[in-house]
Z-matrix of the N, CA and C atoms (Angstrom, degrees):
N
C 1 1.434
C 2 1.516 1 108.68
N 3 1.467 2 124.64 1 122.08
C 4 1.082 3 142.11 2 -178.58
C 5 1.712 4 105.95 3 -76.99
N 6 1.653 5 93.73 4 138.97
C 7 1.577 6 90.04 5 174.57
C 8 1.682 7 141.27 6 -59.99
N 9 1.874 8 91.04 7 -15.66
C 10 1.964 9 99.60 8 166.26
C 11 0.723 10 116.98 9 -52.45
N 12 1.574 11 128.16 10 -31.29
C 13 1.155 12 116.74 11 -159.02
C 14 1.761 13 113.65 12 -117.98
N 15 1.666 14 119.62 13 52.61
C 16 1.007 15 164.38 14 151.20
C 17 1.296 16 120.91 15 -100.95
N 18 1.535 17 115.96 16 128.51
C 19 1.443 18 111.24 17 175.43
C 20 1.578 19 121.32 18 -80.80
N 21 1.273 20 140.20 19 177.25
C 22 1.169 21 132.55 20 -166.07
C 23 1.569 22 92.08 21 -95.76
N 24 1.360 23 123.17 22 151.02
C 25 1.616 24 132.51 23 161.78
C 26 1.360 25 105.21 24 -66.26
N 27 1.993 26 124.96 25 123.64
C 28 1.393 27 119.00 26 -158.98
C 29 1.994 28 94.05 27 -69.37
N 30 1.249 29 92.66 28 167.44
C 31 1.728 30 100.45 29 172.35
C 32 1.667 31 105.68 30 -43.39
N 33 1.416 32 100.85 31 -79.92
C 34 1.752 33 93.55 32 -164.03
C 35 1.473 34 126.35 33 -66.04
N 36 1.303 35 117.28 34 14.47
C 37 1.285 36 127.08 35 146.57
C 38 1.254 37 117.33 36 -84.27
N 39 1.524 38 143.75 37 -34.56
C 40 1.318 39 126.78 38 -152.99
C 41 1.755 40 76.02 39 -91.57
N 42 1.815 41 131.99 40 -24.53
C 43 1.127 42 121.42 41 -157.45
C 44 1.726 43 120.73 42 -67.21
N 45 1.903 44 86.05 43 -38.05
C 46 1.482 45 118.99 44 175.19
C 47 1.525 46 130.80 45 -51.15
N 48 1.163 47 133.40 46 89.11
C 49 1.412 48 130.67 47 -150.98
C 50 1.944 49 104.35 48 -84.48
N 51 1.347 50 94.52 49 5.79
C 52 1.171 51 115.98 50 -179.94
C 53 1.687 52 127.10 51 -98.78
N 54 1.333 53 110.32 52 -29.74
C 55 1.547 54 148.24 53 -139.31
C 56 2.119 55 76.52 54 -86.48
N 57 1.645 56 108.08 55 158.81
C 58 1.251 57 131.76 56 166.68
C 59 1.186 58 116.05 57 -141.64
N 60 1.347 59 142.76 58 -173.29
C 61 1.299 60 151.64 59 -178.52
C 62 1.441 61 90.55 60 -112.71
N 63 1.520 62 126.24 61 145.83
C 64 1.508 63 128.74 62 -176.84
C 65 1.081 64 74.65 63 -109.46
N 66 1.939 65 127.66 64 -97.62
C 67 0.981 66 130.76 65 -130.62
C 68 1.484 67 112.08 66 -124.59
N 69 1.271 68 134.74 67 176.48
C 70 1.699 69 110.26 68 -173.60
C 71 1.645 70 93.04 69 -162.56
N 72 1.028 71 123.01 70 93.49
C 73 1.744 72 142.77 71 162.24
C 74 1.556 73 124.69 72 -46.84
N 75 1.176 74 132.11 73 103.09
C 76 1.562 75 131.57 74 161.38
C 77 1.254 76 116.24 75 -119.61
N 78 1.671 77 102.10 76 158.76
C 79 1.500 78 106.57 77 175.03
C 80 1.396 79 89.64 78 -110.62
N 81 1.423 80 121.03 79 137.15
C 82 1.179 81 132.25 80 -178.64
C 83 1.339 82 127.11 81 -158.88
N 84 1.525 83 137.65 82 104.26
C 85 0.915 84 145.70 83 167.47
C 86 2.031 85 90.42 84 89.60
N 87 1.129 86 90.52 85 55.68
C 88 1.526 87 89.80 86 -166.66
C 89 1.464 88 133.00 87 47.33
N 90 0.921 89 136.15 88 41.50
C 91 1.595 90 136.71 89 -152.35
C 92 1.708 91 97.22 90 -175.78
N 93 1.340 92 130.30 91 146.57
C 94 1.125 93 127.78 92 -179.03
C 95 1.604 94 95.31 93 -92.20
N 96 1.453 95 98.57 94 169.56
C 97 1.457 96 110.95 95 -160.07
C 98 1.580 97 107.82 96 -151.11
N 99 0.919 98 103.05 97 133.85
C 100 2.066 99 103.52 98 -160.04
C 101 1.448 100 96.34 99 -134.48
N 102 1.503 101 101.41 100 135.80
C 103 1.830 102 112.59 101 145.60
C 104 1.702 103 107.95 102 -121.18
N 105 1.216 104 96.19 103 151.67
C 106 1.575 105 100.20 104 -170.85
C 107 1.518 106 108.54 105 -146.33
N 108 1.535 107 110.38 106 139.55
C 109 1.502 108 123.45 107 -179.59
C 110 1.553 109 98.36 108 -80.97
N 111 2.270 110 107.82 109 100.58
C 112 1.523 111 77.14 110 177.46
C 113 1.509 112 112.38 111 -88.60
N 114 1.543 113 126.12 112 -145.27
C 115 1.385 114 118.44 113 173.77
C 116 1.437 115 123.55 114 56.98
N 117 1.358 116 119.21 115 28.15
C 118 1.543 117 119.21 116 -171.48
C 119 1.486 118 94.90 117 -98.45
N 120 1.701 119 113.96 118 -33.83
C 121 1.469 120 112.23 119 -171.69
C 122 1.695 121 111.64 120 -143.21
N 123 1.329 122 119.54 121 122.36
C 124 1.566 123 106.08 122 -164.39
C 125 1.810 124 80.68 123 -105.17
N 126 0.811 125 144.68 124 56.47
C 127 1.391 126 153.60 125 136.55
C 128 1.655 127 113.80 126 -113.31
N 129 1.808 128 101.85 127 88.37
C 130 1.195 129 96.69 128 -178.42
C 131 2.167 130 126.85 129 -61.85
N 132 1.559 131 98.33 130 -2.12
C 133 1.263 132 109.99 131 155.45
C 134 1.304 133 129.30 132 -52.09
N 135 1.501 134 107.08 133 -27.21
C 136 1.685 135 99.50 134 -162.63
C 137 2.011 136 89.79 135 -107.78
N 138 1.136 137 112.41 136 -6.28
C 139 1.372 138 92.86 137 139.34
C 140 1.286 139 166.50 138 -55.30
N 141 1.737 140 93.84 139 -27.71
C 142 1.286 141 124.01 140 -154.88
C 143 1.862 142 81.55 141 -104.51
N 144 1.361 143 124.28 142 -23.96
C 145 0.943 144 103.54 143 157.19
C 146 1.428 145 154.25 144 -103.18
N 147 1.707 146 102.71 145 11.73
C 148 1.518 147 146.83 146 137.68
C 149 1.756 148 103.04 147 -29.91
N 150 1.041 149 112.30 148 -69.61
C 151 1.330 150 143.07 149 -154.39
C 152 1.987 151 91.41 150 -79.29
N 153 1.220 152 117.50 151 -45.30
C 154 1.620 153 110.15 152 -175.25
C 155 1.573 154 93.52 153 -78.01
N 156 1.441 155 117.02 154 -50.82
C 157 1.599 156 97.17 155 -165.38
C 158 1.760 157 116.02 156 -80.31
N 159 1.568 158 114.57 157 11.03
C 160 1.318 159 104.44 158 170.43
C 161 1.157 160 111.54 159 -98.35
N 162 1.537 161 121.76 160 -15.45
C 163 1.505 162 133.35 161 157.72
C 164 1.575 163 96.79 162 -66.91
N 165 1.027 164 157.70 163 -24.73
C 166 1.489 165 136.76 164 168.20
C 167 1.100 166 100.14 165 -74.11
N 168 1.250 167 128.96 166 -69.05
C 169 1.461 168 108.33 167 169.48
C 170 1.533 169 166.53 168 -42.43
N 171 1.655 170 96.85 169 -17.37
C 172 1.033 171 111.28 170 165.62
C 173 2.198 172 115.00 171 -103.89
N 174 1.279 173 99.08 172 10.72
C 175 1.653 174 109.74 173 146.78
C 176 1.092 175 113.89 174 -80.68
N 177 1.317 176 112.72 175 -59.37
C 178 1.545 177 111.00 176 -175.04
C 179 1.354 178 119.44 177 -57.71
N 180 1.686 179 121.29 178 -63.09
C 181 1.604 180 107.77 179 159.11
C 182 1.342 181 122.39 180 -2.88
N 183 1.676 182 113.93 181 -76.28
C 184 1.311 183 147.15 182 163.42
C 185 1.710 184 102.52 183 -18.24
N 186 1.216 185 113.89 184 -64.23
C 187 1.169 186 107.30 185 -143.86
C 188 1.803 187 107.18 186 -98.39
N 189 1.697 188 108.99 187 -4.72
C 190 1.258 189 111.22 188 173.55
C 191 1.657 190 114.85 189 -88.30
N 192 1.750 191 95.80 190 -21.68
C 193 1.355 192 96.13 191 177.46
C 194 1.668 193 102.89 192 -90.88
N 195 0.914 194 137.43 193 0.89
C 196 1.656 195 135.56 194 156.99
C 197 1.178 196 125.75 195 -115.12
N 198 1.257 197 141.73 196 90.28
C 199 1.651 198 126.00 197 -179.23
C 200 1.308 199 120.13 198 -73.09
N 201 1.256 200 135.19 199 13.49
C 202 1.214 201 138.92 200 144.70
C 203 1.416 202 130.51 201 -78.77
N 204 1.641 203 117.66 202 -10.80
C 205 1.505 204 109.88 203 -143.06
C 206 1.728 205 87.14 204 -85.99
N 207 1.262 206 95.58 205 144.44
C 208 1.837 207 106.53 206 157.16
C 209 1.220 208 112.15 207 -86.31
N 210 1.540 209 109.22 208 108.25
C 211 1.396 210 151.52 209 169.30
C 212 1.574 211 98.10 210 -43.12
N 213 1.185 212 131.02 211 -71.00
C 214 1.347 213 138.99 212 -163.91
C 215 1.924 214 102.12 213 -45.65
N 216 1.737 215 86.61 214 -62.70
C 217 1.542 216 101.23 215 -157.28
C 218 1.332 217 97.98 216 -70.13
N 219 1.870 218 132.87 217 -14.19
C 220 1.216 219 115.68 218 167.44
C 221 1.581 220 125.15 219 -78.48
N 222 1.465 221 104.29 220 -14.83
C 223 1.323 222 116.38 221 168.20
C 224 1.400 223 119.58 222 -60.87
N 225 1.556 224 117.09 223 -33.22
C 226 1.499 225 135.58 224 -152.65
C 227 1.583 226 81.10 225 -79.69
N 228 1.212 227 108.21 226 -67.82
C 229 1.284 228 139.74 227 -146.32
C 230 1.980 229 94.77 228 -62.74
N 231 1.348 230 135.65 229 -42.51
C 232 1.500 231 171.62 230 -161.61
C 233 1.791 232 80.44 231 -79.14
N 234 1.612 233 115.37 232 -75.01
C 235 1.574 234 108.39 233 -167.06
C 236 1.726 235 112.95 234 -88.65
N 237 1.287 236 123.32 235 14.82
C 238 0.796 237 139.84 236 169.28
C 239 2.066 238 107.18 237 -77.72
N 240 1.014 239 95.35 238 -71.56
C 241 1.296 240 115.86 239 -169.52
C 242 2.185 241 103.28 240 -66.74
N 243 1.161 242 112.06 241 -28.09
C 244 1.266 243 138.48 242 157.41
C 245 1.938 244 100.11 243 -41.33
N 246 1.734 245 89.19 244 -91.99
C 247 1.392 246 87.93 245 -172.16
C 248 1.764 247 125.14 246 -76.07
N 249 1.447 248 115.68 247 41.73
C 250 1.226 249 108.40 248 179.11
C 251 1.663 250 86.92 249 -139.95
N 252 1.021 251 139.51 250 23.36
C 253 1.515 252 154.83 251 124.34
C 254 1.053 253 126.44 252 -84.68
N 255 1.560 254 127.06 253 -52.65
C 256 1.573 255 119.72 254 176.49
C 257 1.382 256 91.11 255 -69.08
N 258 1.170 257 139.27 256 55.96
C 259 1.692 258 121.32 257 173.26
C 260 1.723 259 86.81 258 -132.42
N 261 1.434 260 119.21 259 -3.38
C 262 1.662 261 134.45 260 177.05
C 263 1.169 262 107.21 261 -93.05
N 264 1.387 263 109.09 262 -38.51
C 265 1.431 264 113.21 263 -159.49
C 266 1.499 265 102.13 264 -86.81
N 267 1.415 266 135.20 265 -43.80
C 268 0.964 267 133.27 266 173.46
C 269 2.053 268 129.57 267 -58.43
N 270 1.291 269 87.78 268 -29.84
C 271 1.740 270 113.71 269 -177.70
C 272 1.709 271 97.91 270 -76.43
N 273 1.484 272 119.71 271 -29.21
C 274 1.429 273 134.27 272 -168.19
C 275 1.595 274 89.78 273 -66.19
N 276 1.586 275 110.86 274 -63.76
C 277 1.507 276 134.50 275 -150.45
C 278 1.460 277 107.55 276 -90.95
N 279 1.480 278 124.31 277 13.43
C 280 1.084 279 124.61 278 160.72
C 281 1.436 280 123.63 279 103.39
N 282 1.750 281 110.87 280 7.44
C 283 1.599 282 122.90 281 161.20
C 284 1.191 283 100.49 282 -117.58
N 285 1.616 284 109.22 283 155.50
C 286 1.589 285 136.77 284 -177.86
C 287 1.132 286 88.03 285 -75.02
N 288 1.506 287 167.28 286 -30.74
C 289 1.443 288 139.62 287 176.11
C 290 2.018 289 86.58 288 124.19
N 291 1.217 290 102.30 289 -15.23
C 292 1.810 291 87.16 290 -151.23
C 293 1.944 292 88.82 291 -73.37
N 294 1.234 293 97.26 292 174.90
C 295 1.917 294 100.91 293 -175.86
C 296 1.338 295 104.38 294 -110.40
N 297 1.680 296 127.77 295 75.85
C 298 1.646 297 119.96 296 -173.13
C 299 1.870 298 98.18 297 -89.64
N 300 0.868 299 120.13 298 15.81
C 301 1.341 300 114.83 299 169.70
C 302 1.785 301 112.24 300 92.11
N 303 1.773 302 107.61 301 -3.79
C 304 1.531 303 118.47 302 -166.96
C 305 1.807 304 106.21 303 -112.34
N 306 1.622 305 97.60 304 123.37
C 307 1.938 306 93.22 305 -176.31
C 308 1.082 307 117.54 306 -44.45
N 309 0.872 308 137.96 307 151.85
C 310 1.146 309 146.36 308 127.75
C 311 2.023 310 131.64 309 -38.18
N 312 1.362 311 81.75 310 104.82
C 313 1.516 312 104.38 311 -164.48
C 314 1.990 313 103.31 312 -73.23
């Protein structure tokens, strides 16, 4: 794997003498492919808000590289595709997917 095809480390991370890599995304062998910093947060909440602000970000990406795109309907379209996967992930981890209002144990 050639280095083009790596994204650049953003500025105020390479600036941050503090800064880590959380999470790191590939497509590989057709199938996405993940390494992940676990133990950064034992509030599985502040994942979930990991997970909302990289969905802002990946609208915005979206939406600087298109000045047409509808923002909304890519959002729709973003938690759409969201909740018809976590409906795997949950059935995986030991709930039927249905939403009775009780965590998931």
């Amino acid at each position: 794997m050639g280095q083009e095809k790596q994204l650049a480390i953003p500025r105020a991370a390479a600036q941050d003498a503090q800064s880590f890599e959380l999470l790191r995304v590939w497509v590989a062998q057709q199938a996405q492919q993940i390494t992940l910093r676990a133990g950064v947060w034992k509030d599985p909440a502040a994942w979930g808000v990991m997970l909302a602000d990289l969905a802002r970000n990946i609208v915005t990406v979206h939406a600087e590289a298109d000045e047409d795109l509808d923002a909304e309907a890519f959002v729709a379209a973003l938690l759409q595709g969201f909740d018809t996967e976590i409906e795997s992930v949950l059935e995986e981890f030991g709930g039927d997917g249905a939403d009775d209002g009780q965590p998931v144990e």
